[in-house]
MMTF fields as JSON, N, C-alpha, C and O atoms, coordinates in Angstrom:
{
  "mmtfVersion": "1.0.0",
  "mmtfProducer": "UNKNOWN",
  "numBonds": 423,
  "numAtoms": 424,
  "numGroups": 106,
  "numChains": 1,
  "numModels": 1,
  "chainsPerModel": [1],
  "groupsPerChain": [106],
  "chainIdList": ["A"],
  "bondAtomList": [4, 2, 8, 6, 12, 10, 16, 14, 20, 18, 24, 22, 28, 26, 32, 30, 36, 34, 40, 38, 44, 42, 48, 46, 52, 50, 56, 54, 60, 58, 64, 62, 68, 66, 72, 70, 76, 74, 80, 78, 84, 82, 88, 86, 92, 90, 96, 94, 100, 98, 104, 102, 108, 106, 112, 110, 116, 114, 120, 118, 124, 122, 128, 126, 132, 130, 136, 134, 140, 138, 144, 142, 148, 146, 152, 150, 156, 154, 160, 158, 164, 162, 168, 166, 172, 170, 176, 174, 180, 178, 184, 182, 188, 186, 192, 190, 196, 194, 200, 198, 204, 202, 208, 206, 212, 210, 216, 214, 220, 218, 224, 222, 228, 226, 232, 230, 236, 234, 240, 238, 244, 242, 248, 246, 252, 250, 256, 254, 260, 258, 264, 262, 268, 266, 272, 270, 276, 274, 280, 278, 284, 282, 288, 286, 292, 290, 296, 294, 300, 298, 304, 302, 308, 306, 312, 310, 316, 314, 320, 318, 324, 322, 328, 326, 332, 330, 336, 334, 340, 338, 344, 342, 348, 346, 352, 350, 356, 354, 360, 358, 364, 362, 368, 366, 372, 370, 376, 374, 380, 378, 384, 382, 388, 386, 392, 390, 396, 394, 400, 398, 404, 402, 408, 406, 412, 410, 416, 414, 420, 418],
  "bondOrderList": [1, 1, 1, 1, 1, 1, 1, 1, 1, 1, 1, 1, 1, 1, 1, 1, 1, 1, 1, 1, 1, 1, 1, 1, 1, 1, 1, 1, 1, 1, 1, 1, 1, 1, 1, 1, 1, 1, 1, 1, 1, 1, 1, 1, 1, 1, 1, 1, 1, 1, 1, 1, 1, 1, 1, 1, 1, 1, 1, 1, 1, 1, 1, 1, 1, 1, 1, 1, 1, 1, 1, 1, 1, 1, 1, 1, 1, 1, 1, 1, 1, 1, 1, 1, 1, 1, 1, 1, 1, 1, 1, 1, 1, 1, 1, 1, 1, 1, 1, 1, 1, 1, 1, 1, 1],
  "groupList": [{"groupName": "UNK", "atomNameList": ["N", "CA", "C", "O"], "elementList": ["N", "C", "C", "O"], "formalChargeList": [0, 0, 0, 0], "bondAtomList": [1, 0, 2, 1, 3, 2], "bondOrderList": [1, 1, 2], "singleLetterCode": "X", "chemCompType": "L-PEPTIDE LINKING"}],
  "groupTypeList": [0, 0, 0, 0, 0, 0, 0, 0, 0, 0, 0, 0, 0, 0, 0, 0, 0, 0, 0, 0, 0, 0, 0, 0, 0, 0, 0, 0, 0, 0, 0, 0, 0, 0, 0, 0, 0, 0, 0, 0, 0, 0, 0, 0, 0, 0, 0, 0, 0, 0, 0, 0, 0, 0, 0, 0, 0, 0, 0, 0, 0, 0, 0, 0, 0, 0, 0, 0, 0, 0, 0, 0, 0, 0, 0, 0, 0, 0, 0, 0, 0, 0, 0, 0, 0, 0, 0, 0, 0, 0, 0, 0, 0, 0, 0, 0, 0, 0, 0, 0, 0, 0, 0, 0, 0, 0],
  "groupIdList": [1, 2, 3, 4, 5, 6, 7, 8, 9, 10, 11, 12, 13, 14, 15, 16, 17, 18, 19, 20, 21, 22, 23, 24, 25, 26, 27, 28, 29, 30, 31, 32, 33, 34, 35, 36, 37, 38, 39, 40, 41, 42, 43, 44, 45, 46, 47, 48, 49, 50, 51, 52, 53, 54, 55, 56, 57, 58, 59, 60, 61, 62, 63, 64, 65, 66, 67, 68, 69, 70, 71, 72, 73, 74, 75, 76, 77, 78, 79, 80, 81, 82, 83, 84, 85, 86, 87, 88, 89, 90, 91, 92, 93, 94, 95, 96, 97, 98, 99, 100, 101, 102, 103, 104, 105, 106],
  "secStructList": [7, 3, 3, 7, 6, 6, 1, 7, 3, 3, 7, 7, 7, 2, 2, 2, 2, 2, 2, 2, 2, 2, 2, 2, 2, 6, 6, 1, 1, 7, 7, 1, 2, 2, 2, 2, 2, 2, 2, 2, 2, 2, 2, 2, 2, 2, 2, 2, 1, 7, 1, 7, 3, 3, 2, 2, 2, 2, 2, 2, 2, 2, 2, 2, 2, 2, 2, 2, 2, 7, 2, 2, 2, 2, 2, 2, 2, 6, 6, 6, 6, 6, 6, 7, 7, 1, 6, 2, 2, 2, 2, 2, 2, 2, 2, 2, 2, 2, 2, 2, 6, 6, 7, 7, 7, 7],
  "xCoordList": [-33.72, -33.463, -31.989, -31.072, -31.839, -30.721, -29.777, -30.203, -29.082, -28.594, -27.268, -26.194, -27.644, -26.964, -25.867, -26.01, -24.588, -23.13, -23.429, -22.804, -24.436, -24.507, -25.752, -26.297, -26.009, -26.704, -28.159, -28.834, -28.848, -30.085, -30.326, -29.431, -31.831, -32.326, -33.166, -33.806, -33.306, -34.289, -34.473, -33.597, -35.797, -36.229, -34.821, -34.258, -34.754, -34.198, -34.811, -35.874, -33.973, -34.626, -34.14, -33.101, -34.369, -33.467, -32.984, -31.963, -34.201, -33.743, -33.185, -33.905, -32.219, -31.091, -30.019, -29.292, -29.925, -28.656, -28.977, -28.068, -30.075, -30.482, -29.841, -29.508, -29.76, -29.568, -27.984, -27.28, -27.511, -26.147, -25.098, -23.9, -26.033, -25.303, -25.523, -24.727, -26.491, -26.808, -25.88, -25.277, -25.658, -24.567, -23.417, -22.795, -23.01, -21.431, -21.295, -20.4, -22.236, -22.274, -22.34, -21.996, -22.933, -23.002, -22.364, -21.424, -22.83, -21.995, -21.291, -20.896, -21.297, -20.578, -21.394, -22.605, -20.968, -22.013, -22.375, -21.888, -23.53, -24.206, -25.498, -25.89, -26.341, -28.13, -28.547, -27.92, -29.667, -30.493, -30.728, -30.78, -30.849, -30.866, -29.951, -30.197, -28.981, -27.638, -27.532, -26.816, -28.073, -28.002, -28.864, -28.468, -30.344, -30.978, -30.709, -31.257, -30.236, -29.442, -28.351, -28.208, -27.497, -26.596, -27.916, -27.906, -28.835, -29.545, -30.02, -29.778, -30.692, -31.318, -30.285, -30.473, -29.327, -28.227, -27.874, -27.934, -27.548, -26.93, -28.451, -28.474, -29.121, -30.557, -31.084, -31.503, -30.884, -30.677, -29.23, -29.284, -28.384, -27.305, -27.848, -28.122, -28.056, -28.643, -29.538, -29.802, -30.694, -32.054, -31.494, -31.911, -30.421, -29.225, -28.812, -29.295, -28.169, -27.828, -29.007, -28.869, -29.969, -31.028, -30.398, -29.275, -31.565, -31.559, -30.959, -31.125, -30.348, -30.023, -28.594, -27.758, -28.573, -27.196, -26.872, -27.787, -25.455, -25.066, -24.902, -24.768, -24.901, -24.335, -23.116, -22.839, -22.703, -20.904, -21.344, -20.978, -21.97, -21.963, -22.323, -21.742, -23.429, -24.351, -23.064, -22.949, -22.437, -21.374, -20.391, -20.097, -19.923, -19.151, -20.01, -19.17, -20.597, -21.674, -22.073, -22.6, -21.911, -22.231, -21.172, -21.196, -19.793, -18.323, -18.03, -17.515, -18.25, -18.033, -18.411, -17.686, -20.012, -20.361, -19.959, -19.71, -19.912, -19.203, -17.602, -17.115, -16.913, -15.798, -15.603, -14.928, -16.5, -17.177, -17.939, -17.771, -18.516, -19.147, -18.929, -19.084, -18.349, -17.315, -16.277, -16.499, -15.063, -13.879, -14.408, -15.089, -14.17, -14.786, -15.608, -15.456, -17.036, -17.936, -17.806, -18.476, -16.798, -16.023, -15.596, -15.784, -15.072, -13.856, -14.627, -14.269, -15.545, -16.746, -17.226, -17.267, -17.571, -18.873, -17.768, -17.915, -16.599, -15.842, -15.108, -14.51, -15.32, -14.291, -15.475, -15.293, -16.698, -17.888, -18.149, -18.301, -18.208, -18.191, -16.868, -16.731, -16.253, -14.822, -14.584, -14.008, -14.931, -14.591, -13.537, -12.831, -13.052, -11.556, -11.492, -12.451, -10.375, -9.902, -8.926, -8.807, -7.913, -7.142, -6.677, -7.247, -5.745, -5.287, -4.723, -4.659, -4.311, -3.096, -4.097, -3.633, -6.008, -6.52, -7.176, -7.876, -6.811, -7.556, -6.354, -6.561, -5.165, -4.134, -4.174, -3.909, -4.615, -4.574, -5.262, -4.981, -6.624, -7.808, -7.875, -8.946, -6.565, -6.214, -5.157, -5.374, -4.393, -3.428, -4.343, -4.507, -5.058, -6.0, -7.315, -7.637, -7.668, -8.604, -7.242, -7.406, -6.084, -5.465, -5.096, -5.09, -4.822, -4.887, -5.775, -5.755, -6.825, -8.187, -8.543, -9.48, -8.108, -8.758, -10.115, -10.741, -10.473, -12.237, -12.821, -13.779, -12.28, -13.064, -13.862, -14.499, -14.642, -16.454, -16.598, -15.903, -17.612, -18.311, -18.763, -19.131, -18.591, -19.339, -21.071, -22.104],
  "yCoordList": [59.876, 58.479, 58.304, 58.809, 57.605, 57.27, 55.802, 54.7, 55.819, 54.546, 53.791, 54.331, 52.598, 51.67, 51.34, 51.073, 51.134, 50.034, 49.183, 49.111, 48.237, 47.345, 47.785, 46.913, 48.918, 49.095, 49.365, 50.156, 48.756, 48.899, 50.303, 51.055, 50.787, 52.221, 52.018, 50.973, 53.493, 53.638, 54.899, 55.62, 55.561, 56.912, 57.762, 57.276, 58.999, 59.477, 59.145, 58.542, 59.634, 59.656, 60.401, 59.877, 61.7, 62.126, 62.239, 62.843, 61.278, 60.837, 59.765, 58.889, 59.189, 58.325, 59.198, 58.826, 60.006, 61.294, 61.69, 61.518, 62.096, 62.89, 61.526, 61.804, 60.16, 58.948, 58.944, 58.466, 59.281, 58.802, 59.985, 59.921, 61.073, 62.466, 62.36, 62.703, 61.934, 61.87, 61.087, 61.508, 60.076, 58.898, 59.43, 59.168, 60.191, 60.493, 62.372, 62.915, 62.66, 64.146, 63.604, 64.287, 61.988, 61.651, 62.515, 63.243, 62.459, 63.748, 64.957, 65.582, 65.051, 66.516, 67.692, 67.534, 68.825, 70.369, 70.389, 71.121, 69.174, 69.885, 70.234, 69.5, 71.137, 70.694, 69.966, 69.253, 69.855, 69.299, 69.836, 69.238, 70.963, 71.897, 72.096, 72.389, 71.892, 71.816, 70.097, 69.861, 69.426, 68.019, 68.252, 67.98, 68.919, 68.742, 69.741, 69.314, 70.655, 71.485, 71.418, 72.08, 70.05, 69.45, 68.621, 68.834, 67.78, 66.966, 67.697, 67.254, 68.828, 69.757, 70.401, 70.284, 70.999, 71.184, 70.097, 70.234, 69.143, 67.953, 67.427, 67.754, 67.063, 67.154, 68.19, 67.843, 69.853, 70.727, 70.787, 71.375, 70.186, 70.06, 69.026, 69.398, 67.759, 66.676, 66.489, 65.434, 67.932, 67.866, 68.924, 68.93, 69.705, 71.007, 69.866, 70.071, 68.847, 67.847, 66.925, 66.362, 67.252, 66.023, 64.99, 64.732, 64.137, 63.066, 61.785, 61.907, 60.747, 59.709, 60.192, 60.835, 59.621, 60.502, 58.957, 58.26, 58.591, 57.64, 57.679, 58.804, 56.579, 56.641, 57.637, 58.494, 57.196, 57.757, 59.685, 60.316, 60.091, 61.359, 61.837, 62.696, 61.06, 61.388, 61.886, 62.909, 60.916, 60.257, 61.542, 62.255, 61.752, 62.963, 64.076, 64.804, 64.506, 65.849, 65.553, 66.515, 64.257, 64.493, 65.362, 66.368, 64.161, 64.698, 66.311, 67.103, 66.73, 68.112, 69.181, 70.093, 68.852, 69.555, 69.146, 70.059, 67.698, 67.646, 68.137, 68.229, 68.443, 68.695, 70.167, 70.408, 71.087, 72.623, 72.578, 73.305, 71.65, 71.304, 71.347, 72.192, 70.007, 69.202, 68.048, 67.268, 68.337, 67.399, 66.282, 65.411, 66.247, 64.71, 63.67, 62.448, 64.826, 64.101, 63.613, 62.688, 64.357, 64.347, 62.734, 61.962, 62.651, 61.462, 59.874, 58.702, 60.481, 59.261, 58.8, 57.591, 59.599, 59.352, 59.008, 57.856, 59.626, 58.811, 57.63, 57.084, 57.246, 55.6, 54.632, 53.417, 55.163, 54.018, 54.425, 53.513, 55.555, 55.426, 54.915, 54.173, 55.545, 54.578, 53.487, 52.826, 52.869, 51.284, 51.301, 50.423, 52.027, 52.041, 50.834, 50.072, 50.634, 49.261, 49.101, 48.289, 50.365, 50.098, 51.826, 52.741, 51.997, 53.562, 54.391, 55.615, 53.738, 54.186, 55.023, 55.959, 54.728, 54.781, 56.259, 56.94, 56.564, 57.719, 58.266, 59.238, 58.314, 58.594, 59.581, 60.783, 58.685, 59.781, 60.904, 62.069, 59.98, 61.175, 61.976, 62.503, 62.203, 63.341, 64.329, 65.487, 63.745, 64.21, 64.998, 66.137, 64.6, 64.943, 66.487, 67.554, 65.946, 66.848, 68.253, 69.194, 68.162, 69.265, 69.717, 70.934, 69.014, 70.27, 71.123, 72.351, 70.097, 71.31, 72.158, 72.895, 72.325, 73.03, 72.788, 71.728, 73.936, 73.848, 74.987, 75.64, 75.286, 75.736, 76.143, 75.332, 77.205, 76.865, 76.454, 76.984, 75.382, 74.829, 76.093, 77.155, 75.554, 76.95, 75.971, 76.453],
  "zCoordList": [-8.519, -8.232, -7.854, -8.503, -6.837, -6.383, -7.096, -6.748, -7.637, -8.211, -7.278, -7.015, -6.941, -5.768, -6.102, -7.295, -5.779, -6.179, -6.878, -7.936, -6.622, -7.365, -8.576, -9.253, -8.684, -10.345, -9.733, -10.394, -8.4, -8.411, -8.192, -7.808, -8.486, -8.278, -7.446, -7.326, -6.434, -5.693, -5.637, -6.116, -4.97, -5.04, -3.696, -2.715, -4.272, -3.435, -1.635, -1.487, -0.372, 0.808, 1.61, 2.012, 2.257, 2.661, 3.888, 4.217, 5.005, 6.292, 5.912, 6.391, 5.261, 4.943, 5.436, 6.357, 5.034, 4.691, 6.623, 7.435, 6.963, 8.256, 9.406, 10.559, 8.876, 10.092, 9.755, 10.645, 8.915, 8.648, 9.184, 9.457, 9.218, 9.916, 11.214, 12.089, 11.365, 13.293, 13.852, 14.839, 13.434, 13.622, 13.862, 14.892, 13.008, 12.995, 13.913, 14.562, 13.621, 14.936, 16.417, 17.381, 16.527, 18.019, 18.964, 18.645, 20.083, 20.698, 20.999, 21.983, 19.412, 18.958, 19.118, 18.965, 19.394, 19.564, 17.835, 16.973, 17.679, 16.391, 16.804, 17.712, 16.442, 16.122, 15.628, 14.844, 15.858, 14.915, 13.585, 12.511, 13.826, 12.784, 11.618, 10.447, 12.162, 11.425, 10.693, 9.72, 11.134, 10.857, 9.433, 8.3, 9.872, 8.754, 7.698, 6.681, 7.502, 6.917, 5.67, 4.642, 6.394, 5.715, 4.438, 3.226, 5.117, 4.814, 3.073, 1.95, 3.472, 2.522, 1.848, 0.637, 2.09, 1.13, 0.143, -1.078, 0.704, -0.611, -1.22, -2.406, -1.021, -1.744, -3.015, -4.12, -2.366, -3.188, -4.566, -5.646, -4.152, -4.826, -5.726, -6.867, -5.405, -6.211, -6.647, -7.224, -6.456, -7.687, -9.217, -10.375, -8.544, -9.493, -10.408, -11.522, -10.371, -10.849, -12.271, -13.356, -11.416, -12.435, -12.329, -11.897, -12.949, -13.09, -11.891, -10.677, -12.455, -11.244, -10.822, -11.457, -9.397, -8.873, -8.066, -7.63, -7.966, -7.627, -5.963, -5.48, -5.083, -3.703, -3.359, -2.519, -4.184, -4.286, -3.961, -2.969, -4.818, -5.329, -3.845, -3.182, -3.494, -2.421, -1.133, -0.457, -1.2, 0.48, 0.317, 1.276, -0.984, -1.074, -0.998, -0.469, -1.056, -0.978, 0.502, 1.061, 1.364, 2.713, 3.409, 4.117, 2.667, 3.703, 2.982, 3.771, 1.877, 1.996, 2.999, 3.397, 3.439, 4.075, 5.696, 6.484, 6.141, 7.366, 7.79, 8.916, 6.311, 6.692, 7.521, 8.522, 6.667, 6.778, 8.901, 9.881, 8.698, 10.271, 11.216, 12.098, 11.138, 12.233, 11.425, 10.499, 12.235, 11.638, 12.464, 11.923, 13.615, 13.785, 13.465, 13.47, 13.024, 12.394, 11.047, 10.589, 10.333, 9.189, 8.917, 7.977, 9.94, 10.057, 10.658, 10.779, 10.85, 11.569, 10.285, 10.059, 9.474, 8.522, 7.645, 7.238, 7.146, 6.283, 6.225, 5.298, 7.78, 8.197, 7.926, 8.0, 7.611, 7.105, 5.629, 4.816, 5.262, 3.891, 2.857, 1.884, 3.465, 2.841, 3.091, 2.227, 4.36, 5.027, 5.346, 4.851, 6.064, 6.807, 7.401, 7.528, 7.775, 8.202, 9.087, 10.005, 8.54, 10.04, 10.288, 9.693, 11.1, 11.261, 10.384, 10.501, 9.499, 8.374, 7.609, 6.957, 7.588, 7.007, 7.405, 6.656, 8.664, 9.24, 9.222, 8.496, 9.542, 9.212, 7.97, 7.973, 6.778, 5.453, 5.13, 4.85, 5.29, 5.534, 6.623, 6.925, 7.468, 8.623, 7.483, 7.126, 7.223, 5.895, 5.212, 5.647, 4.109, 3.271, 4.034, 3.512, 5.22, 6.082, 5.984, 5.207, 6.816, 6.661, 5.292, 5.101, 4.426, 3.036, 2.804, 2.716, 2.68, 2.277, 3.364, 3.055, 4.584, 5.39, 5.874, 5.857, 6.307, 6.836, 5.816, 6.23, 4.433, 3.686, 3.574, 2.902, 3.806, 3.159, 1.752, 0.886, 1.427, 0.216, -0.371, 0.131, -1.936, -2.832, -2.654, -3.119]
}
């Protein structure tokens, strides 16, 4: 079960995760494959987990694996999950993208 910002629950979904990656790969050299991939990885991560897993947990277990991906798509999917607002804001999370590198995820 997925638990909402505001407290409500709903069943996990994981073409939620598959529309919110497509969105932010727009145009980028991803697959499909790779889209759903990400999809099934953080899914697999969040049944490892049990029990209810918050939005939050979800959005970060997306951008880990987009960071690993694509940086752009990285930076797409995090200016809506974060709610960026102005440049200063991509600005940081450009800051932040170069520390960690392109890592691979354990």
């Amino acid at each position: 079960m997925v638990v909402k910002s505001d407290g409500r629950t709903q069943p996990f979904d994981r073409e939620k995760i598959v529309g919110g990656v497509r969105a932010a790969v727009k145009g980028r050299a991803v697959t499909d494959e790779q889209i759903q991939q990400v999809a099934i990885d953080v899914e697999d991560e969040l049944r490892l987990a049990g029990g209810e897993v918050s939005t939050a947990r979800i959005g970060v277990a997306v951008l880990d694996r987009l960071r690993v991906l694509d940086e752009v798509a990285y930076l797409r999917f995090a200016s809506v999950y974060k709610g960026f607002d102005a440049a200063a804001d991509f600005h940081r999370e450009l800051e932040l993208l170069s520390k960690l590198g392109a890592e691979p995820i354990d």
